[in-house]
C-alpha positions in Angstrom: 136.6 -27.8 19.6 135.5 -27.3 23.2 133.6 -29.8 24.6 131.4 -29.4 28.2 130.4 -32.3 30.3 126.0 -31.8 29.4 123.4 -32.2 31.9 121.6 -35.3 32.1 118.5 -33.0 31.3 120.1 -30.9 28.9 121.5 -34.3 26.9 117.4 -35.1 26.7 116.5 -31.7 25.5 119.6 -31.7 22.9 118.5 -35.6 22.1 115.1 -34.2 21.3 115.9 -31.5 18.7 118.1 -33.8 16.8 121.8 -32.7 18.1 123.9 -35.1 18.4 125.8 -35.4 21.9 128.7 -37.7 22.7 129.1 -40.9 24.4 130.4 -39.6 26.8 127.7 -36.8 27.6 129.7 -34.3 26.3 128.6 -31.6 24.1 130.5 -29.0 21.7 129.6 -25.0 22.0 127.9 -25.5 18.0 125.4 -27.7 19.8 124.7 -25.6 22.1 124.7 -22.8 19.4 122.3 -24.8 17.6 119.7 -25.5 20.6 119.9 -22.2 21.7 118.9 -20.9 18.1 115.9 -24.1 18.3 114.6 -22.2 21.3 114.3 -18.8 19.8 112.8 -20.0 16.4 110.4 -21.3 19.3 109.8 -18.9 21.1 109.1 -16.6 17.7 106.9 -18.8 17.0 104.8 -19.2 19.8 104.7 -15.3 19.7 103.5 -15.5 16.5 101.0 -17.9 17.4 100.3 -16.0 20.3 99.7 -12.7 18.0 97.5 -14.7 15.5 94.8 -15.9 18.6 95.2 -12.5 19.6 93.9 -11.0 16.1 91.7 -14.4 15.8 90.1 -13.6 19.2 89.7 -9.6 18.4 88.1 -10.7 15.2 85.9 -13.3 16.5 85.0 -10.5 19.5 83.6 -8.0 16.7 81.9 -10.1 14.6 80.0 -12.1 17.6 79.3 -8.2 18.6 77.5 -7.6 15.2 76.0 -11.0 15.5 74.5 -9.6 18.6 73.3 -6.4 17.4 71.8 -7.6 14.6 70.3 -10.4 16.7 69.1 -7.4 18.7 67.6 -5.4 15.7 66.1 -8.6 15.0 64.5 -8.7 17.8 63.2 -5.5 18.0 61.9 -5.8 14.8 60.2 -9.2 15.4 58.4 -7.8 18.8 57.2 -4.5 16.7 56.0 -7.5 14.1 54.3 -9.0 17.3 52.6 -5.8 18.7 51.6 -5.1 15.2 49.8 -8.4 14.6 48.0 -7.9 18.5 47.1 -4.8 17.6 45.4 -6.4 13.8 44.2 -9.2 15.9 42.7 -7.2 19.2 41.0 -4.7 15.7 40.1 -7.4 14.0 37.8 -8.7 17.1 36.5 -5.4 17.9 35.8 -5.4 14.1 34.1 -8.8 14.1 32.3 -8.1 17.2 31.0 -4.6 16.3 30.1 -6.9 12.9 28.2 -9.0 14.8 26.9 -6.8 16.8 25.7 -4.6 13.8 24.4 -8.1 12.0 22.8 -9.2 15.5 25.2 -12.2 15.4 26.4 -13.7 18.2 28.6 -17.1 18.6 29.2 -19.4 21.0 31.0 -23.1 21.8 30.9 -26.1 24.2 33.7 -27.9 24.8 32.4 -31.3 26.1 35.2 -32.3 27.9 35.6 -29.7 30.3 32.4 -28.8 30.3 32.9 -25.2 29.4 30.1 -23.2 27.2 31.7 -20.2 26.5 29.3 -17.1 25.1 30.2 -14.2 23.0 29.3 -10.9 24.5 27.3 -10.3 21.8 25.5 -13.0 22.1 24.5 -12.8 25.8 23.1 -9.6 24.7 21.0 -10.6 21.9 19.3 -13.7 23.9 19.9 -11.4 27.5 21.8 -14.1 29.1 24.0 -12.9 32.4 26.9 -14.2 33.2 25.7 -16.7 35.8 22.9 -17.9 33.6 25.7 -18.3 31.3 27.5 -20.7 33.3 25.0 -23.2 33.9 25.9 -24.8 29.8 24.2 -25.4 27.1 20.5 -25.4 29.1 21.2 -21.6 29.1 21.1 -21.9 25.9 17.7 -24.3 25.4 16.1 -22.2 28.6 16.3 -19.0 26.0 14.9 -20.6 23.1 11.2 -20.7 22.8 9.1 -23.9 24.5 7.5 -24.9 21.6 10.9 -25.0 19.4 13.2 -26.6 22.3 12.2 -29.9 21.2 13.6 -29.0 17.6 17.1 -27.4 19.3 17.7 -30.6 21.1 17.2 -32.5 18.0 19.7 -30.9 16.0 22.2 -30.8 19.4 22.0 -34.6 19.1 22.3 -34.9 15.6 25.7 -33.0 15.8 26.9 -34.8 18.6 26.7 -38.1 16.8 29.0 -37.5 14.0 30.9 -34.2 13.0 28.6 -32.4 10.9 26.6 -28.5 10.5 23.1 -28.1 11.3 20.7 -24.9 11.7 17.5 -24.1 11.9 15.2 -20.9 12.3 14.1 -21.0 16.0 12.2 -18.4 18.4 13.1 -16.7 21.6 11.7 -15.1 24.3 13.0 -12.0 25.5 12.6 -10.5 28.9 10.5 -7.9 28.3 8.0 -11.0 26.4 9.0 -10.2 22.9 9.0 -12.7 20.4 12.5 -12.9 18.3 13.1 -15.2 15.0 16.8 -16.3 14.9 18.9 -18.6 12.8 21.1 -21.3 14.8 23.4 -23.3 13.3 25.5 -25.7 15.5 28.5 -27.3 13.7 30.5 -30.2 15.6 34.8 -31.0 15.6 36.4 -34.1 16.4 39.0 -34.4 19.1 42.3 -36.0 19.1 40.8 -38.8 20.8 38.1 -39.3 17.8 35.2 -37.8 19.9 33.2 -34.8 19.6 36.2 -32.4 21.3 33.8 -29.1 20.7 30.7 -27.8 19.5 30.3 -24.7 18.3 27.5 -22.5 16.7 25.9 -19.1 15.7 22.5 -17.2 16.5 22.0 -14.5 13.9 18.7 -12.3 14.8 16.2 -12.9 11.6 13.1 -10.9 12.7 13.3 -8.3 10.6 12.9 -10.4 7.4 10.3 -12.2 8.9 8.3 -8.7 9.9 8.9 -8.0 6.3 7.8 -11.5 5.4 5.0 -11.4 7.5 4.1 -8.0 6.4 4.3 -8.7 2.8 1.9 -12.3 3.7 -0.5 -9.3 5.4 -0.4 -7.3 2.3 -1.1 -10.5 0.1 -4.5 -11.4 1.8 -5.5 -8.3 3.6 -7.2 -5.1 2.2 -4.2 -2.1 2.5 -6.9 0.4 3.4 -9.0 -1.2 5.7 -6.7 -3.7 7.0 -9.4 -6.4 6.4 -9.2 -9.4 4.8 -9.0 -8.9 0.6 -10.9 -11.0 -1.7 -7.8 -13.8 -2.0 -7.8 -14.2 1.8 -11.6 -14.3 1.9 -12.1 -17.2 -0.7 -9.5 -19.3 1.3 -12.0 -19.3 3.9 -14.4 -19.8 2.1 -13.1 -22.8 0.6 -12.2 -24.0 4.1 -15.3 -23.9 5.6 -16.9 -25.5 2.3 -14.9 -28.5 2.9 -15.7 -28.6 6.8 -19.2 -27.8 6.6 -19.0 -31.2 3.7 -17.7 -33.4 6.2 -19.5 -32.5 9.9 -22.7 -31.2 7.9 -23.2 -27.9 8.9 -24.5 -24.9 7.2 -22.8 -21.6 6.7 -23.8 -18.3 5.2 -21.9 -15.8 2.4 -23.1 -12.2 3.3 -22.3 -9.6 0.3 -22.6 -5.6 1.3 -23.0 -2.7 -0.9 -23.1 0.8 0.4 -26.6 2.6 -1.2 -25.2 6.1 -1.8 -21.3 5.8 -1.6 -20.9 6.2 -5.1 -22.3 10.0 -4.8 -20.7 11.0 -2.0 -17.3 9.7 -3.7 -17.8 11.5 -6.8 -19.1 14.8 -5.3 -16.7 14.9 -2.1 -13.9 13.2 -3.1 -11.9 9.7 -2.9 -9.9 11.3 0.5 -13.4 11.6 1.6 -14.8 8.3 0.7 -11.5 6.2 1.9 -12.4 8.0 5.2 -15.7 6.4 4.8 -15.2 3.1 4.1 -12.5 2.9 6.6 -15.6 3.9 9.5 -17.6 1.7 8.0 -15.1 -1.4 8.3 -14.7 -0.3 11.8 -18.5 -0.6 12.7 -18.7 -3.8 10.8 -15.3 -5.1 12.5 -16.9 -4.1 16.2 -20.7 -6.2 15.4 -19.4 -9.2 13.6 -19.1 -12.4 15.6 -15.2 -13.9 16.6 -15.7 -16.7 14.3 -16.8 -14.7 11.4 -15.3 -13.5 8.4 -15.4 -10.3 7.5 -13.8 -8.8 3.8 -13.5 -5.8 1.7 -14.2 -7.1 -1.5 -13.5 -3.8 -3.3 -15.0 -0.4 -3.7 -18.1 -0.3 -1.8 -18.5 -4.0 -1.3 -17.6 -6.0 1.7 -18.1 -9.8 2.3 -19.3 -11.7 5.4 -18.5 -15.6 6.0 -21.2 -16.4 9.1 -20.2 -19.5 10.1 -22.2 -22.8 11.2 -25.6 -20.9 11.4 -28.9 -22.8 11.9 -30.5 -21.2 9.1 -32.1 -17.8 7.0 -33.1 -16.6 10.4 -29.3 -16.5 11.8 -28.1 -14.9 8.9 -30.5 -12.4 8.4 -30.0 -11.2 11.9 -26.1 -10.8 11.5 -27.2 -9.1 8.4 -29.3 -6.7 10.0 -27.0 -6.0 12.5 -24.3 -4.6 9.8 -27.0 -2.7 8.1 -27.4 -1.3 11.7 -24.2 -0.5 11.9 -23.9 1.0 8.4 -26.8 3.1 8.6 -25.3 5.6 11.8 -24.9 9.0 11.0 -21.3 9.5 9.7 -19.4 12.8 10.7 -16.3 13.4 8.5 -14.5 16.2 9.4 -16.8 18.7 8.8 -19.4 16.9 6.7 -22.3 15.2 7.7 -23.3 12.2 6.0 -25.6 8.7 6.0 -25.3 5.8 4.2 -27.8 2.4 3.7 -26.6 -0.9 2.5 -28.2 -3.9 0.1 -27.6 -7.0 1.6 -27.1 -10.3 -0.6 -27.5 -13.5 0.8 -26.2 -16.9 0.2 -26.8 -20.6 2.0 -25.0 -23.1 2.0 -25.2 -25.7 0.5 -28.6 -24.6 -0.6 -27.6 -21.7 -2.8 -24.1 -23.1 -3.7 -21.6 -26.0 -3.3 -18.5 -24.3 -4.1 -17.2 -20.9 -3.2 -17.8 -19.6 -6.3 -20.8 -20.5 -6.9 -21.6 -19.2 -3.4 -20.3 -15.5 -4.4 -22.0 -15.2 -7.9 -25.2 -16.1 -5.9 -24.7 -14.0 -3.2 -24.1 -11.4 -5.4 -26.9 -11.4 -7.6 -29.0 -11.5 -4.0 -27.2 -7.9 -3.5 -28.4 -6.5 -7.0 -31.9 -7.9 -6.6 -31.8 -6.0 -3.4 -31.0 -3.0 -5.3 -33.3 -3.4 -7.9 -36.5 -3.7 -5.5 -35.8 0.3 -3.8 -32.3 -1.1 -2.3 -31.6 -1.0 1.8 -32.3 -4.3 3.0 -31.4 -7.9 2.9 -32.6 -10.1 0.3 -31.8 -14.2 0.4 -30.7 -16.0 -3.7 -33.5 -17.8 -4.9 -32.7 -19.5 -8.4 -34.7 -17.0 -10.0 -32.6 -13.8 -9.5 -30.1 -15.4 -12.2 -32.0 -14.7 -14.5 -32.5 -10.9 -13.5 -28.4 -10.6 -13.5 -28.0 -12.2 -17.1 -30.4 -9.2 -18.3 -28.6 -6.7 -16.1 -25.1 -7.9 -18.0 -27.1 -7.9 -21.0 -27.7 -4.6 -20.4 -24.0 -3.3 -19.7 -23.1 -5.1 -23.1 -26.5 -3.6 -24.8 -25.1 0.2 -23.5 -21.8 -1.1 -24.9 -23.2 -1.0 -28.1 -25.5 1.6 -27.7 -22.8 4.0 -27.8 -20.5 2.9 -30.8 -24.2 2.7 -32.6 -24.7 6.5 -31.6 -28.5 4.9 -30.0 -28.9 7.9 -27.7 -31.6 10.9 -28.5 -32.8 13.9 -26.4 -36.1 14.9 -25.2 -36.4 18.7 -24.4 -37.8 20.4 -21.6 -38.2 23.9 -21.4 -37.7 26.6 -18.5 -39.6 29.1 -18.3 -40.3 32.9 -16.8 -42.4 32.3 -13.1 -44.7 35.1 -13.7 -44.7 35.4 -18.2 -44.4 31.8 -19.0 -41.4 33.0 -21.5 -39.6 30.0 -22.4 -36.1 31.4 -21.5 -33.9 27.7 -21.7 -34.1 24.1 -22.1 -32.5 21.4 -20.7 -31.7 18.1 -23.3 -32.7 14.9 -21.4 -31.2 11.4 -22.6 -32.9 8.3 -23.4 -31.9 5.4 -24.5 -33.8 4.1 -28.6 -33.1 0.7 -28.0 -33.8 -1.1 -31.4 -35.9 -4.0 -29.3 -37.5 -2.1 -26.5 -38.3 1.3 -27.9 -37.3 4.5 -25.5 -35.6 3.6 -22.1 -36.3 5.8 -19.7 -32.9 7.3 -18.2 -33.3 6.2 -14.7 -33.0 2.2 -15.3 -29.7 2.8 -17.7 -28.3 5.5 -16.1 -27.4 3.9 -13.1 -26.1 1.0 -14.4 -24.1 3.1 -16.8 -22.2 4.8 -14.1 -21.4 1.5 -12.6 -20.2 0.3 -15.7 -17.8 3.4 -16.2 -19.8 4.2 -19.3 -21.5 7.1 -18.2 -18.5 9.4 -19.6 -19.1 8.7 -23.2 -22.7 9.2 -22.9 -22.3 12.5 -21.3 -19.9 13.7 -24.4 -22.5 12.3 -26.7 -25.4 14.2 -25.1 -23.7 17.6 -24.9 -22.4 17.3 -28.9 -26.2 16.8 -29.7 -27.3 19.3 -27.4 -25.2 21.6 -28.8 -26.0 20.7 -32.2 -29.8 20.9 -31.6 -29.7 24.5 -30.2 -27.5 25.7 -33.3 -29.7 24.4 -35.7 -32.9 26.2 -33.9 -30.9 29.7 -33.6 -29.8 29.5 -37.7 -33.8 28.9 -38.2 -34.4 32.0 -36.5 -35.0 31.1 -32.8 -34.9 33.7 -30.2 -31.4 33.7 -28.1 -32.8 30.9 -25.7 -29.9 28.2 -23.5 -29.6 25.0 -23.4 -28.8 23.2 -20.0 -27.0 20.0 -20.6 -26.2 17.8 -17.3 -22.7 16.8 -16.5 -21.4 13.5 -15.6 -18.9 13.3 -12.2 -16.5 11.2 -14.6 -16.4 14.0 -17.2 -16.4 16.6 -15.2 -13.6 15.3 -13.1 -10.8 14.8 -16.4 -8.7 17.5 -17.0 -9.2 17.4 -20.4 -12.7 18.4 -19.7 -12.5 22.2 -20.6 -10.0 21.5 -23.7 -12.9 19.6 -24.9 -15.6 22.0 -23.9 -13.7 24.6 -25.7 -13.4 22.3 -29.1 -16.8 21.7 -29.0 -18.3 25.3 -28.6 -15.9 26.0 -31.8 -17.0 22.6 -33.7 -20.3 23.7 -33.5 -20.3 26.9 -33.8 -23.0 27.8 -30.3 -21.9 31.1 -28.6 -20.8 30.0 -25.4 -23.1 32.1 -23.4 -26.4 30.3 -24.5 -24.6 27.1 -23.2 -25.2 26.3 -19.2 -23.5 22.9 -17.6 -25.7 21.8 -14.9 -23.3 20.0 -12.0 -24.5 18.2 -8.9 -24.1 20.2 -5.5 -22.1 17.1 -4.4 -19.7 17.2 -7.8 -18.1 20.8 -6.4 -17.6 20.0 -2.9 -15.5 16.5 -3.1 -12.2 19.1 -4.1 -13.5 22.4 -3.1 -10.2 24.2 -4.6 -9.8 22.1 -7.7 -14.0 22.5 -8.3 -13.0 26.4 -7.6 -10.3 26.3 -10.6 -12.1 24.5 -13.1 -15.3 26.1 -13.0 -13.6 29.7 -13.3 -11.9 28.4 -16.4 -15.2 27.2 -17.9 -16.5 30.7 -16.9 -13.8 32.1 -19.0 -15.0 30.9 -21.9 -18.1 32.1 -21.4 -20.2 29.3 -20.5 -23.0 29.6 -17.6 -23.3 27.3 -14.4 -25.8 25.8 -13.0 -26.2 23.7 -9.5 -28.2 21.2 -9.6 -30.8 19.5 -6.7 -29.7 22.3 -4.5 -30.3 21.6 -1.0 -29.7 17.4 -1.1 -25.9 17.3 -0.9 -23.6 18.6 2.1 -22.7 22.1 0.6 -20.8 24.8 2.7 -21.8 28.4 2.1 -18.4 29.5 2.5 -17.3 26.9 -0.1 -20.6 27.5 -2.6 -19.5 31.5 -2.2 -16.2 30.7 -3.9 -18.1 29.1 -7.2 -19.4 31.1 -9.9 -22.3 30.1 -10.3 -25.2 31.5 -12.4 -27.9 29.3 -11.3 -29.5 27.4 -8.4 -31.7 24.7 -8.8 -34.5 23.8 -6.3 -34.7 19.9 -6.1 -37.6 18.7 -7.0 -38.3 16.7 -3.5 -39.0 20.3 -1.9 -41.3 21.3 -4.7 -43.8 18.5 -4.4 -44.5 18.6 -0.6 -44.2 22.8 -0.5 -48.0 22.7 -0.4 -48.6 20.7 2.7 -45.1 20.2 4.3 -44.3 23.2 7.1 -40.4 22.4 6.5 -40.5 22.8 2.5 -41.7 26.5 2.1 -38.8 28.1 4.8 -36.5 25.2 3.1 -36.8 27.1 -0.3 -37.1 30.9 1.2 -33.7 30.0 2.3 -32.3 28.5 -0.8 -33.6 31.8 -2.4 -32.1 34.1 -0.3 -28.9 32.3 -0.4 -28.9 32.5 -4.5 -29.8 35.9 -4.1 -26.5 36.8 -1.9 -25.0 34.8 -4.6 -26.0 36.8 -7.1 -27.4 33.5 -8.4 -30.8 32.8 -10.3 -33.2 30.0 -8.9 -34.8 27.8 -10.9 -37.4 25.5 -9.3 -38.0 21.5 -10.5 -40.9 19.2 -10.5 -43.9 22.1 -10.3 -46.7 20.3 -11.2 -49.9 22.3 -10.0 -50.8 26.1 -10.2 -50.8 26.1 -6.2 -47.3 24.6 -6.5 -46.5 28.0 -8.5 -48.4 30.0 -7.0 -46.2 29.5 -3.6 -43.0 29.6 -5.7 -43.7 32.6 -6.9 -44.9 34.6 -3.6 -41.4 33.1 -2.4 -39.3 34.7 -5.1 -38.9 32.3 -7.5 -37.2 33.6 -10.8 -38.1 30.4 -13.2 -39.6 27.0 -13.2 -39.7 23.9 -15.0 -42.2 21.0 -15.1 -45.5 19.5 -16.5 -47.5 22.2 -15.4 -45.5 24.2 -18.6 -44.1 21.3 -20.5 -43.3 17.7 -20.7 -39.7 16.7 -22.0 -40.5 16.3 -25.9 -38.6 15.7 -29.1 -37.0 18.4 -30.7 -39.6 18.2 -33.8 -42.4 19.2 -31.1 -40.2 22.0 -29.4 -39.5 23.5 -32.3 -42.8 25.2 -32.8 -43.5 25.4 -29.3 -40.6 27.7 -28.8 -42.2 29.7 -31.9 -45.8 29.9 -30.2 -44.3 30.9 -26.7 -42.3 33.6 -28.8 -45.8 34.7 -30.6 -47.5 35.1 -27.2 -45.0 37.1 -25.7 -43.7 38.9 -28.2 -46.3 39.5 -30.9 -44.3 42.5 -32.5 -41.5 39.6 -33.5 -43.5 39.2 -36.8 -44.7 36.5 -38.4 -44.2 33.1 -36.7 -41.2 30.8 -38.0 -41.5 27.2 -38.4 -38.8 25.3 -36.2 -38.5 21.8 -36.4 -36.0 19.2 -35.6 
């Protein structure tokens, strides 16, 4: 085997892999064989190492190039995330500040460290604060608020600077223009990291609205809505007020209670648009003559109520007293009508006439109706005996109460007759009252009193039925086709119902509608000149004849009256008993009779009660009269054979007389 001398290096190398070399530092070719195959199994392997970082490091390239993109996509989905959420958030702001702005809200904080107040815009524009005012802290803040409520604000600042806590409070401001604004402010306080108050933060949310609505509804409570006076509620208050003051310092105060004379009528004939209009002038005068510290009410209807405050005695009050009846009695111009009112005046000391507020008005109020019971317009002062004059007058409402379930009303008769032949031609049923006590009550001291009462409808109904009645029962005993004129109540006349029932009647009873005339008030068809236009062509439809009644006393228009079928116009009697000796009263009723007779109307003439009386009626053209110079208003048992003897005298080829009774 051939052997080689090996190289000190090569012996290492040959050492290292395991081959054995000789002593002497030779080695055989199979060593050498063997090495050299070492080095290439090396070297393959290194190359396949080499290939496998290669692959590793390709592999390791593509996925950190994935890793990047989808870091990348990542990204780009997490700022689209971001813009998203700025976009929500900057909306969301816009939203809250439009919110507030809409809600009149507005916030703001303080943050006590830095010394920082920072204002919402919202709320620099609700308490006008500039940006520079702004800046100067929370004394912009208090320099907004309202002086007399600061003191309030700077308690509830200290409050929530003590410990961490929410406080609020309804507060006023000021704005520039010297407006007066409620808000609500609440101020809520945060600790800071250092265990102090690190901010302060709060809200001002614009509350006038509900406390216009508040104080609107308050006015409402205590204060007449169509006058805007004080109401009756309001009124006692001060009443009771100035009953407990006037206790302690010893002073004296009067109660003044007003009723209009006359509003009644002109309410009922014109109209409640009318009479509204009315009392709201009359309120107006009284508001413009009644002293500052007075008190001055609608009570309701036509009554208003005056507290004249620490007076020295009658003579004080009855000159503020005279100075409303001043007032009232102007002329009043509504629209186009003409009017003019008085007032009754009750009066009330105390604590002479009362030492409690209701005492006071009961007293003062039966002081009015005395008034009105002695001719009305004036001013009349309680005395203990006027009690007893307002138990009888309630006696009396409760008397007419009964009265009328009891069926206690009968009817005189008075008959109308021809001017010139004395014919009795119609006859008009007058009420009075049989009281089983007093005997017959005359109409004019129940009458009045009935239409306060609201009982004046039921009468009216009552009277027409018998009327009616009464004229059917004459005609079946043979009576020559004579009317009968019935007055009508404003109440009745003013129901719907009213022809409906006017319609049963005439068929309950069997009258012919023509012999039936309704006598209505010259004030009753003006108050709804198109409504009165309506109804009365409707009663003319069934046949029914009109009459107006104390012609020439109201506030008729010609137009208006023109529009009215009207059969009849009655002179008032207050022209008839001066037509004599008055210059006015004769031209007064040539007038009335040429306006009938462009009417196409017949005239009828009250009250004559002399021959002179007739005498001028007839040279003015007077168809037909009525009063005591013919006849007095008598039972129906006496008219009956009075209608017979006036139909013997005129007519004596009738035949033989019949015998009418009741």
């Amino acid at each position: 085997m051939r052997r080689w001398p090996a190289h000190p290096l090569l012996a290492l190398q040959l050492r290292r892999a395991d081959i054995e070399v000789e002593k002497d530092g030779r080695i055989e070719a199979v060593a050498v064989r063997r090495l050299l195959d070492q080095v290439d199994r090396t070297y393959a392997e290194t190359d396949q190492a080499m290939l496998t970082v290669q692959m590793a490091e390709r592999r390791s390239s593509g996925e950190l190039a994935e890793l990047y993109r989808q870091l990348q996509l990542e990204r780009g989905e997490l700022e689209e995330a971001v813009r998203e959420r700025a976009a929500e958030l900057a909306l969301s702001q816009a939203e809250l500040a439009e919110t507030q702005r809409l809600a009149s809200m507005g916030n703001w904080q303080y943050l006590p460290q830095l010394r920082r107040l920072e204002v919402s815009r919202e709320l620099a524009a609700l308490l006008e604060l500039d940006a520079p005012t702004a800046a100067k802290g929370p004394a912009a803040l208090l320099g907004a608020i309202f002086e007399d409520d600061r003191p309030r604000v700077r308690r509830l600042l200290w409050r929530a600077i003590r410990r961490p806590m929410s406080v609020g409070d309804e507060l006023r401001v000021i704005t520039v223009g010297g407006e007066v604004r409620w808000f609500m402010c609440r101020i809520e306080s945060e600790l800071g990291p250092d265990y102090r108050i690190g901010r302060l933060r709060g809200t001002f949310i614009d509350v006038s609205e509900r406390h216009r609505a508040q104080a609107h509804i308050e006015h409402l409570a205590y204060h007449d809505e169509l006058t805007g006076l004080p109401n009756r509620a309001c009124f006692r208050e001060r009443v009771d007020r100035a009953v407990e003051r006037a206790g302690q310092n010893g002073d004296r105060f009067a109660v003044l209670f007003i009723d209009l004379d006359g509003f009644k009528v002109i309410n009922d004939s014109l109209g409640h648009d009318v009479g509204d209009k009315v009392l709201v002038e009359i309120a107006s005068r009284l508001s413009k003559v009644h002293r500052d510290e007075d008190v001055l009410s609608r009570f309701g209807g036509d009554e208003f109520l005056v507290l004249v405050d620490r007076v020295g005695g009658r003579v004080d009050a009855a000159a503020v007293a005279h100075k409303m009846l001043e007032a009232i009695e102007r002329p009043l111009q509504i629209g186009s009508i003409s009017a003019q009112l008085s007032g009754s005046v009750g009066v009330a000391m105390f604590p002479d006439d009362g030492a409690d507020t209701g005492e006071l008005l009961r007293n003062a109020d039966a002081a009015m109706y005395a008034r009105k019971a002695n001719g009305r317009h004036g001013v009349h002062f309680y005395a203990p005996e006027i009690n007893a004059r307002s138990l009888e007058r309630l006696e009396l409402v409760n008397e007419l109460r009964h009265a009328i379930e009891r069926a206690q009303f009968v009817l005189a008769f008075q008959p109308i007759v021809g001017a010139r032949s004395g014919r009795i031609d119609g006859i008009e049923a007058l009420v009075r009252w049989a009281h089983p006590k007093h005997g017959i009550i005359e109409p004019a001291r129940f009458i009045p009193i009935a239409e306060e009462a609201g009982l004046i409808g039921p009468i009216g109904r009552l009277v027409l039925h018998k009327a009616c009645q009464q004229l059917v029962k004459w005609r079946r005993a043979g009576a020559a086709p004579i009317y009968m004129s019935v007055n009508v109540s404003p109440v009745q006349f003013e129901g719907e119902e009213f022809v409906a029932e006017l319609r049963e009647l005439l068929a309950a009873t069997g009258l012919a509608p023509e012999l039936l005339q309704l006598e209505i008030t010259e004030g009753m068809v003006m108050g709804d000149p198109d409504r009165t236009a309506n109804l009365l062509r409707k009663v003319k439809a069934l046949g029914v004849r009109l009459s107006l009644d104390d012609f020439g006393t109201g506030h008729s228009s010609l137009a208006y009256l023109r529009r009215f079928p009207i059969d009849v116009i009655k002179i008032d009697r207050s022209f008839v008993s001066d037509i004599v000796d008055s210059r006015d009263d004769a031209p007064i009723v040539r007038a009335i009779i040429a306006i009938a007779a462009s009417m196409g109307s017949e005239v009828i003439a009250e009250g004559v009660e002399t021959e002179i009386q007739r005498e001028v009626l007839v040279g003015l053209g007077c168809d037909r009269m009525q009063g005591f110079l013919f006849h007095r208003p008598m039972p129906a048992t006496m008219l009956g054979p009075t209608i017979a003897s006036a139909q013997r005298v005129v007519a004596a080829s009738a035949g033989p007389a019949l015998r009418l009774h009741g």
